[in-house]
C-alpha positions in Angstrom: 222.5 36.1 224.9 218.6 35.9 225.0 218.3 40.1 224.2 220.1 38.4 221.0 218.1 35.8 220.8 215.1 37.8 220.8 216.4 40.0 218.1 217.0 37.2 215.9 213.7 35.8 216.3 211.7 38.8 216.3 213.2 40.8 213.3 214.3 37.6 211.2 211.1 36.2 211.3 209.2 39.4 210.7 211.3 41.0 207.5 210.9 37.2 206.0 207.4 37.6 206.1 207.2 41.1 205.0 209.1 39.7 201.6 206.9 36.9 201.6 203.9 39.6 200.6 206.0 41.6 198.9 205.2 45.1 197.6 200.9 44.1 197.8 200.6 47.9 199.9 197.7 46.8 201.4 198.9 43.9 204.1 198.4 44.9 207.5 202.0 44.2 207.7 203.6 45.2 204.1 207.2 46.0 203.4 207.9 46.6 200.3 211.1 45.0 198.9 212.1 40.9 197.9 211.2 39.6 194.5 208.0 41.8 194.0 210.2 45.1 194.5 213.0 43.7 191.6 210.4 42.7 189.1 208.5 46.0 189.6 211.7 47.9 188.9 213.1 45.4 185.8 209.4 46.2 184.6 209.6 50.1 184.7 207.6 50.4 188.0 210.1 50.8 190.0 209.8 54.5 190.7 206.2 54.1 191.4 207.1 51.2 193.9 209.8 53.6 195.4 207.3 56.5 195.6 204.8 54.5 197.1 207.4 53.5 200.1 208.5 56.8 200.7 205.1 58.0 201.5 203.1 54.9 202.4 205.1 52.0 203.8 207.1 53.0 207.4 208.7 51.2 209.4 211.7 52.3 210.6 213.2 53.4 214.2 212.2 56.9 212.6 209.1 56.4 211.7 207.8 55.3 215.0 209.7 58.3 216.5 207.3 60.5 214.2 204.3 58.5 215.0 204.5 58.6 218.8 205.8 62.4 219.3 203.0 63.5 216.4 200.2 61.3 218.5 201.3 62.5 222.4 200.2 66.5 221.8 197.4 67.2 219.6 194.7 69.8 221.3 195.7 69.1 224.4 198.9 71.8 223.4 195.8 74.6 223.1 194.6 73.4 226.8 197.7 72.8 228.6 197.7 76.9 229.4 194.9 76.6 230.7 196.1 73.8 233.0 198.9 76.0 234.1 196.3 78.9 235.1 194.5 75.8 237.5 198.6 74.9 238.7 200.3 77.7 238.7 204.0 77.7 237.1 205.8 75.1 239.1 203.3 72.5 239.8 202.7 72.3 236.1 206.1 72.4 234.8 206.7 69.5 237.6 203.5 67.3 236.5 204.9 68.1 232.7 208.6 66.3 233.7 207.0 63.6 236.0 204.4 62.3 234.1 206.4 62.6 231.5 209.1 60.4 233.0 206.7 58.0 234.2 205.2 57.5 230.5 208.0 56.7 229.3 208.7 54.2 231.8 205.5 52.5 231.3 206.4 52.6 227.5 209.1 50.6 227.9 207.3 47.8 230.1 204.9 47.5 227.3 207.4 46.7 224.7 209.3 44.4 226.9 205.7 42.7 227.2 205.1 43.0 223.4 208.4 41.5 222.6 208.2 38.7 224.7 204.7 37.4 224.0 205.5 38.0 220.1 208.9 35.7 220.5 206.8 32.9 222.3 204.6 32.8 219.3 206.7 33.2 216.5 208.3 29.8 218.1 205.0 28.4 218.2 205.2 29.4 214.2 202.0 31.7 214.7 202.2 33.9 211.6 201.4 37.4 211.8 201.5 38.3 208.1 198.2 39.6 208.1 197.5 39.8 211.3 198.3 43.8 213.9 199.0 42.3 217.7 197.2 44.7 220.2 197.5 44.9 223.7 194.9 43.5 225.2 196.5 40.3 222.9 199.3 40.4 224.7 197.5 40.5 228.0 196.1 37.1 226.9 199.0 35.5 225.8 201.0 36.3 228.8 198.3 36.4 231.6 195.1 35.1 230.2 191.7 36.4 229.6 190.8 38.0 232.8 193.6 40.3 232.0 192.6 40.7 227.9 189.2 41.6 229.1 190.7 44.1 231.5 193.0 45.6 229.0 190.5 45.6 226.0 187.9 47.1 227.8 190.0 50.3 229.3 192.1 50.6 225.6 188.8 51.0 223.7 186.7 52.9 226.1 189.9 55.3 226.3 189.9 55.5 222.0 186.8 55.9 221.9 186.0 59.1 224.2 189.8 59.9 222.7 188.0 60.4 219.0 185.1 62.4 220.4 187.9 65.0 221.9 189.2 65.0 218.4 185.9 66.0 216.9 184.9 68.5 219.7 188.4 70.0 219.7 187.8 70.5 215.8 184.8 72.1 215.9 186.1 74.8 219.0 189.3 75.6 216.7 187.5 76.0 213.7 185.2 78.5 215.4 188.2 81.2 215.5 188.3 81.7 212.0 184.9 80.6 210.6 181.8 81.4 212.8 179.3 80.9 210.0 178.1 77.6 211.6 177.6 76.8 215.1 180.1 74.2 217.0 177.7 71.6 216.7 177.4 71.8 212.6 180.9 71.7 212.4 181.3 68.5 214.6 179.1 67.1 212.2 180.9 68.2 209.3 184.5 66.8 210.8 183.1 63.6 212.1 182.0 62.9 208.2 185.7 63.9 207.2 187.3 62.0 209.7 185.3 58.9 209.4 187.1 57.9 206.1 190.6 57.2 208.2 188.8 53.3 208.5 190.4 53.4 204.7 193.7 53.4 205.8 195.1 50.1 206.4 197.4 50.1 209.2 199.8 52.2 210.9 202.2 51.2 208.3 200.3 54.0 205.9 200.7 57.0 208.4 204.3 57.2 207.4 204.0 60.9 205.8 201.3 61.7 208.2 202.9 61.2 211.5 206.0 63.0 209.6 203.3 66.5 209.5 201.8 65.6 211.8 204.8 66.7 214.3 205.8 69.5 211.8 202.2 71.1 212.2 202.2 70.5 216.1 206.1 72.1 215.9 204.6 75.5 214.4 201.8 75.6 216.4 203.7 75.6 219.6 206.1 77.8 218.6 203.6 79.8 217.6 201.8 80.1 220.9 205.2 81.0 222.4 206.4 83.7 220.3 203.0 85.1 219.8 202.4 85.2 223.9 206.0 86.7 224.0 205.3 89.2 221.8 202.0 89.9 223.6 203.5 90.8 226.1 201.7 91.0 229.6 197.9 92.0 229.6 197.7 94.6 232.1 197.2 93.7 235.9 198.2 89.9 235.1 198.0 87.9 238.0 199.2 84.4 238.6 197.7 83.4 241.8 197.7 79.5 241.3 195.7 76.5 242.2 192.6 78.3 244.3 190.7 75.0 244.6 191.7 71.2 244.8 189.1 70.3 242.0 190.9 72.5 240.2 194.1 71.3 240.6 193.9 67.9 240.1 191.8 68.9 236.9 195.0 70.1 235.6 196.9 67.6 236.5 194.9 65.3 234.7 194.6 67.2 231.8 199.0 67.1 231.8 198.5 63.0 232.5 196.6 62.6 229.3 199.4 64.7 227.3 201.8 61.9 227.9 199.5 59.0 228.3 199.6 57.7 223.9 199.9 54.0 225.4 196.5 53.0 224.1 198.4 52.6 220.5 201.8 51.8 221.2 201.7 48.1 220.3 200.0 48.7 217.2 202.8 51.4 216.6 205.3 48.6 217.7 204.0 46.0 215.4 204.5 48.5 212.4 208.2 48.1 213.3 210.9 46.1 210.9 212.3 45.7 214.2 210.0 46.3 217.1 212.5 45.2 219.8 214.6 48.6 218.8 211.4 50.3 220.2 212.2 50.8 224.0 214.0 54.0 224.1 211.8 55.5 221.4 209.1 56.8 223.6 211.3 58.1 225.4 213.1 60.7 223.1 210.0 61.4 221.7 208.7 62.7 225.1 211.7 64.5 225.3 211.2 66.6 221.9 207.3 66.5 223.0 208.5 69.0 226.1 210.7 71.1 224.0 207.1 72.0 222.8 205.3 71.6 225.9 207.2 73.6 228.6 208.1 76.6 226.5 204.3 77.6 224.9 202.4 76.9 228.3 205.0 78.6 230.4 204.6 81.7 227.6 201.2 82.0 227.4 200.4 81.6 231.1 202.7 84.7 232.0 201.1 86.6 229.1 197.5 85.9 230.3 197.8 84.5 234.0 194.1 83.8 235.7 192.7 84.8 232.7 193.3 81.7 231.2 190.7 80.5 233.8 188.3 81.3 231.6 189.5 80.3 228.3 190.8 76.8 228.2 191.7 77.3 224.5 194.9 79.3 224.2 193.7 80.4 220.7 190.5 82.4 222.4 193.0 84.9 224.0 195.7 85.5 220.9 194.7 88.7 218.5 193.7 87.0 214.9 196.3 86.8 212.3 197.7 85.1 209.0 199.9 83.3 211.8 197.3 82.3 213.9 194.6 81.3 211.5 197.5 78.9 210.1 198.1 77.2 213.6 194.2 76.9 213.4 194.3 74.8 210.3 197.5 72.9 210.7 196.1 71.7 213.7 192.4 70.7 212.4 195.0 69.0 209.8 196.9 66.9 212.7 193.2 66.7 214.9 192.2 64.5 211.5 195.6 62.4 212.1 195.0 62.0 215.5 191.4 60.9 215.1 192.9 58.4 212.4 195.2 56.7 215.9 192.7 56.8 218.0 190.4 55.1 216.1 192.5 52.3 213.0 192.7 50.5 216.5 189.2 50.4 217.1 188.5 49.2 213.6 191.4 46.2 214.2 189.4 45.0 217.1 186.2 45.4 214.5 187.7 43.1 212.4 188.8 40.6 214.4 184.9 40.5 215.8 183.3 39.9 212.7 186.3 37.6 211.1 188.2 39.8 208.2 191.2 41.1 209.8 193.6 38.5 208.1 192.1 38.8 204.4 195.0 39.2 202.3 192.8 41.2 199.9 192.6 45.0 199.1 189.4 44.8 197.5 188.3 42.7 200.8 190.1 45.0 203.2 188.1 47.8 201.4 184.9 46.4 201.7 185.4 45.8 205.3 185.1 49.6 205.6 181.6 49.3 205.6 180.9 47.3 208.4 183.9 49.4 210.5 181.3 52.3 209.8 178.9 51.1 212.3 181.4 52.2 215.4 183.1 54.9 213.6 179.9 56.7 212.7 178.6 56.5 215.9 182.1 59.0 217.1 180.2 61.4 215.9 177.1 61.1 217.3 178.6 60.8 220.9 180.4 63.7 220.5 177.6 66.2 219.9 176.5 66.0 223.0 178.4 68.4 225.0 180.4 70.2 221.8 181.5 73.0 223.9 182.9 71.4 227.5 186.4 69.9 225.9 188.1 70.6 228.7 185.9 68.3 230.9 186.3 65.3 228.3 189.9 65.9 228.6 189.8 65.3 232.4 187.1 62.8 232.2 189.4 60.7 229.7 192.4 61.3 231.4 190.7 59.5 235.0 190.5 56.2 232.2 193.8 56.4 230.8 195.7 56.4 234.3 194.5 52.9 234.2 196.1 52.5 230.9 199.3 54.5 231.3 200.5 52.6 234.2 197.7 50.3 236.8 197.7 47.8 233.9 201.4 47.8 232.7 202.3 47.6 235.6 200.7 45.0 237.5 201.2 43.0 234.3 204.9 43.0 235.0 204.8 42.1 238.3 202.5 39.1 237.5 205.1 38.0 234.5 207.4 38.3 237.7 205.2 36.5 240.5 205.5 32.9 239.6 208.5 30.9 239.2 207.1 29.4 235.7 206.7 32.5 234.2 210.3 33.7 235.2 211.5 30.7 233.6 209.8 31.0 230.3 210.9 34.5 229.8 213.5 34.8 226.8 214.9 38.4 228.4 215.3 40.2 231.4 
């Protein structure tokens, strides 16, 4: 009875409100549809209106599928060879499953924790038209402030060092098939690019981008494995394994931060018609994550072996081709996504500081961008100063986020658990 209770709170509420703004496509929390949806179409604009949701508005069980497999492997796919050479075979196909596992898991206590502290204030009649819940929210809501400090403080550092791995990772990739400027240069050129994501309004909008987003991630990783298979095995491969303990918990590390997306989930969540369908989700997309995953590291590590010990970008070993130099692109293409979830967060939390989150206007939300450009501009800047040691800012990011992947989910649970009073207020198990 209260898992149905729930439901009818959570996704009554929210689709009411969505019809409320109708078909405005610029509300941080816009479905198209109700009243504004009819008139469009009796007035000739309804295949414009259509268009627009097909491409712009998600919200469906789908479209967070798309958004949390596209946003778990980005470069760290290129690296994760690499990680293998530091492993060996089993130990990294073991991390890969576990951490996996354990992602998921803490997944699912953040959208038990989502769900109940939005219930407790839709009953308070809180109204979240304009406004994208983030975690360190619902660490305030449910535990207080000690905890949203906590939680805001590890979330944005993560995001932040998260974009400057985007930029670097850019500029490294980009290198294989255009060495006409130096890493640096590029940075530059893909931190200017990049910037404009604070244009897009919410997670909402990255409906057709998550959708490539995994398409472009897909071909790259088959790519790797057929083009590794094909290879063949360089002559006197070896595959001696973790030599050193720095090395191999620098690989594991590298593994946690592949399935470690949390810092955006309850953004991806609130984007949800019905964010209380969400718990499972992380969970198959983890799954279809290691169908990528397992098959191109395992390839290219028995192709290359301790070579890889030297080149932690599985592009630096693989002969140019047509095929190659279109996994470089698609995934400069998906690097620009993932900059784009790394970062809308940070520009939420912008906002709220200076006071325009909840503006109902475009032309407002728009002109918002500007002051959003102090921190975004500023990725950039931070990540020119070490453009060519990625695989260090992977590990070094990767120390933050165990915080985020599980110390903090975690011990949030048990303190929703601790007291009798908070048991009590709980509307599901």
């Amino acid at each position: 009875m209260a898992s149905e209770k729930v439901e009818t709170i959570v996704a009554g509420n929210y689709i009411e409100m969505e019809r409320d703004v109708g078909g405005d496509g610029g509300d941080h929390g816009d479905q198209p549809g109700g009243d504004a949806a009819s008139s469009g179409a009796r007035g000739g604009g309804g295949e414009k209106l259509a268009l627009s949701s097909l491409f712009w508005h998600g919200g469906s069980v789908y479209d967070a599928w798309f958004s949390c497999a596209s946003n778990q492997v980005a470069q760290v796919l290129l690296t994760l060879p690499y990680s293998f050479s530091q492993l060996g075979m089993a130990s990294g196909l073991v991390f890969q499953l576990f951490y996996g596992l354990m992602g998921s898991w803490t997944a699912y206590l953040i959208s038990v924790l989502y769900v109940e502290y939005r219930t407790r204030k839709e009953r308070e009649k809180v109204d979240f038209r304009n406004h994208v819940i983030q975690w360190f929210e619902v660490l305030d809501g449910l535990l207080g402030k000690h905890w949203r400090n906590i939680g805001l403080f590890f979330n944005c550092t993560f995001l932040l060092f998260g974009s400057v791995i985007q930029l670097i990772a850019c500029a490294s990739n980009i290198y294989y098939i255009n060495d006409k400027y130096d890493k640096r240069t590029w940075t530059y050129i893909f931190g200017a690019c990049c910037a404009s994501t604070v244009f897009i309004p919410s997670f909402h909008n990255y409906r057709i981008w998550s959708f490539l987003g995994l398409l472009m991630t897909t071909y790259t990783a088959w790519y790797l494995t057929i083009a590794a298979i094909a290879h063949g095995q360089v002559e006197g491969v070896t595959h001696s394994g973790p030599s050193k303990m720095v090395l191999y918990f620098t690989g594991a590390t590298n593994i946690l931060y592949t399935f470690g997306g949390h810092a955006v989930t309850v953004e991806i969540m609130h984007a949800m018609w019905k964010p209380q369908k969400f718990k499972l989700i992380y969970l198959v997309a983890t799954l279809y994550v290691l169908t990528l995953t397992l098959p191109s590291a395992s390839a290219v590590y028995w192709a290359f072996g301790d070579m890889l010990l030297d080149h932690s970008n599985a592009f630096s070993l693989l002969p140019r081709s047509g095929f190659r130099d279109a996994a470089v692109i698609l995934m400069l293409i998906h690097q620009f996504i993932t900059f784009g979830f790394a970062c809308t967060p940070l520009y939420f939390v912008w906002e709220k500081l200076i006071g325009v989150h909840e503006t109902g206007s475009v032309a407002l939300r728009a002109r918002r961008g500007s002051p959003s450009w102090c921190p975004s501009g500023s990725w950039p800047s931070s990540s020119l100063l070490r453009p060519h040691q990625l695989h260090r800012g992977l590990a070094a990011v990767s120390l933050i986020q165990q915080f985020i992947v599980y110390s903090v989910e975690v011990h949030a649970k048990v303190m929703m658990l601790a007291t009798p009073v908070q048991t009590a207020e709980m509307v599901q198990d």
